[in-house]
N, C-alpha and C positions, 0 to 999 in steps of 0.2 A: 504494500500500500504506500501509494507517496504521501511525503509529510507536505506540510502549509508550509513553503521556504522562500524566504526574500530569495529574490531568481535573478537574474541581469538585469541592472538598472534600477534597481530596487522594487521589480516586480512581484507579486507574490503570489503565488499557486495554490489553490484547495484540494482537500481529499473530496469523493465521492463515494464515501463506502459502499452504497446500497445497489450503486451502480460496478465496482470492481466485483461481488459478490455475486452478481447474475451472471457470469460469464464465464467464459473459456481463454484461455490464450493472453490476460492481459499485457499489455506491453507497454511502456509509454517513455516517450523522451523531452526533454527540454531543451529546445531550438531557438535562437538568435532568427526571425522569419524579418524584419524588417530595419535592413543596411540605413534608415535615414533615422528613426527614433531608438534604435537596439532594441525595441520592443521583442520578447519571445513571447512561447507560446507551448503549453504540452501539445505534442503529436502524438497520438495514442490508437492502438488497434486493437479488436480482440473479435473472440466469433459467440456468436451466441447460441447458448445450451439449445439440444436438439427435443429434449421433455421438460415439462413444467410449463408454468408463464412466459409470459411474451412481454408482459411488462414490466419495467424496469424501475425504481422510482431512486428521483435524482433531490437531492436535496440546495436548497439557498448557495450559492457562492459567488455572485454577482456577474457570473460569465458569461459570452457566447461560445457556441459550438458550431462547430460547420461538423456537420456527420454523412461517412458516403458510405452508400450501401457497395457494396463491390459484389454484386451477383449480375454474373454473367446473364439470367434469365432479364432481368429488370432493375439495371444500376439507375439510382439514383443519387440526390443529394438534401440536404437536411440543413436550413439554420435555426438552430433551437435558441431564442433572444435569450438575454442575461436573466437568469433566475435566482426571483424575491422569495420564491415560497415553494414549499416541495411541489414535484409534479411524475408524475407517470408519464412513460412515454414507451410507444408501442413499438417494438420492434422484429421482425421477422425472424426465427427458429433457423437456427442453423445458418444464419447466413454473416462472413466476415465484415465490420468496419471497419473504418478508418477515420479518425477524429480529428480535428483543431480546434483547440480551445486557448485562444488568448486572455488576458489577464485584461488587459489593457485594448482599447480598439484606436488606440490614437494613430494617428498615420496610415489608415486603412480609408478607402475609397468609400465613401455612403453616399454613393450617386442615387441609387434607386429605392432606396429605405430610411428608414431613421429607428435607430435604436431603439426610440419608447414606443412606438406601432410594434414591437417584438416581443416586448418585457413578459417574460412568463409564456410565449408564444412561441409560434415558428411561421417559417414561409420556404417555400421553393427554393435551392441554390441558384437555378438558373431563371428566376424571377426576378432575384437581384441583382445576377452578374451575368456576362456572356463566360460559359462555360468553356468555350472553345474546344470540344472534347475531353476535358479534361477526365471529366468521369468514367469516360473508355477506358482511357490510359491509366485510372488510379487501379479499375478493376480486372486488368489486364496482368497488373504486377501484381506478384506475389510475395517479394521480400519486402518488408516492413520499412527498411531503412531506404529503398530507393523509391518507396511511397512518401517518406518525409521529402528526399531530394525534389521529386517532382511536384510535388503540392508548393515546397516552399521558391523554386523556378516561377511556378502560376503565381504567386503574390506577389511577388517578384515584379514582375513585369504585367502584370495587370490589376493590381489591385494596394499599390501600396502609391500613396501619395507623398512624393517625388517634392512637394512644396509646403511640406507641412513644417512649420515652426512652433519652437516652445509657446504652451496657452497656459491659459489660467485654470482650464480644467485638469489639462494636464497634471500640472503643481497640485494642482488639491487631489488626485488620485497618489500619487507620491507621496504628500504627507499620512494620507488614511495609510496604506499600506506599511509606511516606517515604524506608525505609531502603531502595529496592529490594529486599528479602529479604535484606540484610547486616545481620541482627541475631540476635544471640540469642534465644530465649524468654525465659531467666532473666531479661537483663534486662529485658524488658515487665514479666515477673510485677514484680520487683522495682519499678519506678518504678508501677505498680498499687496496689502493698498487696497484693497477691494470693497467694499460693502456685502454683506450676509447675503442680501437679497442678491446683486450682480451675479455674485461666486454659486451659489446655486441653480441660478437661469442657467448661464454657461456651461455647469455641470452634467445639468442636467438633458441640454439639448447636443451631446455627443456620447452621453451614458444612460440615458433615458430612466436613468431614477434618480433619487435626491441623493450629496454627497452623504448626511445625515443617514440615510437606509441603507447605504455603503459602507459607510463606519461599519454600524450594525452586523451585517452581514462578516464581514471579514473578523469583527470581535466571536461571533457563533464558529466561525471557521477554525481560528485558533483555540478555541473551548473546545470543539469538537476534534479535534489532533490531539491535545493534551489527554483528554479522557481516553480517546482510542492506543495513543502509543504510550501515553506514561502513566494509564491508573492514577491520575492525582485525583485528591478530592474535590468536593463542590467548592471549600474554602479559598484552597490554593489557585483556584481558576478565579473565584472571585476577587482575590488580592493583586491578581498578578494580569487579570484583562480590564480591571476597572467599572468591573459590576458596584451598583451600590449596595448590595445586600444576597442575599443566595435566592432572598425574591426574585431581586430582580434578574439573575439569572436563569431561575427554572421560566419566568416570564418570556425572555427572548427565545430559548431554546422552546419550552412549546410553541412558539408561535412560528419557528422555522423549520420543525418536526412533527409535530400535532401531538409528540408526547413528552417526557416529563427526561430528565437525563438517566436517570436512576433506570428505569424502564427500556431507555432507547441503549444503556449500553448492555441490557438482561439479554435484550434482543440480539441484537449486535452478538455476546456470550453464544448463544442459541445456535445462532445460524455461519458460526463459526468464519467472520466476516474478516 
């Protein structure tokens, strides 16, 4: 299972247990995909079990995904928008992906979408972007590592924007992520120059949710890493993410798992995740 780890650039990456846990074959790497911001990215494959469910359920971590089906009968492509709130998502028996999941979408082309029309959603890959066959070619290959080389070639040269400059959204995704999500707004705006109000329009119209519900999110991420690799207690997560009380932690964790921590790691125990 990978951990929640400041990545290049002071990126930071979430677990997905529930999603590592319905699968076969997990694989996943951390790539450098964009030569003008250093933004990476996990690149990740696996295939999915051939008995059981088809659904999958994915927890909060503030991401996009780009998901390709690589079945020679009917390849497709998948963007699953940044996800506030758990979600199930359906996916075909027996048949291999291949993932992109950036931390960060800065320096990526949003010609044909906007982040918040996604939030907790999906739409068609080639609704948003010309494909150019790509998806032949991802489900063509077989080795995992020339799936990353060729996915990050397409970003590359059609999808990563070429004219992007440091923002102020930017900055305030960099601050949430340093702080683990123990930070205020105020203070970003203020060490900005910026106004509360500015700093969140502009956040929010390249992230399509509040930096506030980002915080949050990446605080649940890092609680959620701690209980899964180090067994610490409720206290030690409370002292050390900047919960105000173990209220208010069982509070955010139900409300981005629908159950309680104690419960979600019995589960977790159970299903041997």
């Amino acid at each position: 299972m990978n951990a929640y780890n400041v990545a290049i650039n002071g990126e930071m990456f979430p677990i997905q247990p529930g999603f590592e846990a319905a699968v076969d074959s997990y694989v996943e790497k951390i790539v450098e995909w964009n030569p003008i911001t250093q933004n990476a990215a996990i690149f990740y494959q696996f295939t999915t079990k051939h008995q059981g469910g088809k659904n999958i359920q994915l927890f909060p971590d503030g991401c996009m995904d780009i998901l390709f089906c690589c079945s020679a009968e009917k390849p497709a492509a998948i963007i699953y928008g940044k996800k506030i709130s758990s979600k199930l998502i359906s996916l075909d028996r027996g048949c291999t992906y291949f993932g992109f999941r950036p931390m960060s979408v800065e320096g990526l082309k949003q010609n044909a979408f906007s982040m918040k029309e996604v939030v907790n959603d999906e739409i068609s890959f080639t609704e948003a972007f010309s494909a150019n066959g790509l998806i032949e070619k991802l489900t063509q290959k077989v080795n995992f590592e020339q799936k990353v080389i060729d996915l990050k070639q397409f970003l590359q040269k059609h999808l990563v924007d070429r004219d992007f400059k440091m923002n102020l959204s930017y900055y305030c995704f960099l601050q949430i992520c340093k702080s683990q999500g123990n930070i205020k707004i105020e203070q970003i705006a203020r060490s900005s120059g910026y106004s509360e109000r500015y700093l969140r329009k502009k956040y929010e119209e390249v992230y399509g949710l509040s930096p506030k519900k980002f915080a949050q999110i990446v605080m649940f991420q890092n609680s959620l890493n701690k209980m899964i690799k180090n067994d610490v207690s409720k206290m030690d997560i409370v002292y050390d993410n900047g919960y105000y009380d173990q209220s208010h932690l069982i509070h955010q964790f139900k409300k981005f798992t629908t159950t309680a921590p104690t419960e979600f790691i019995r589960l977790i125990n159970r299903t041997s995740w």
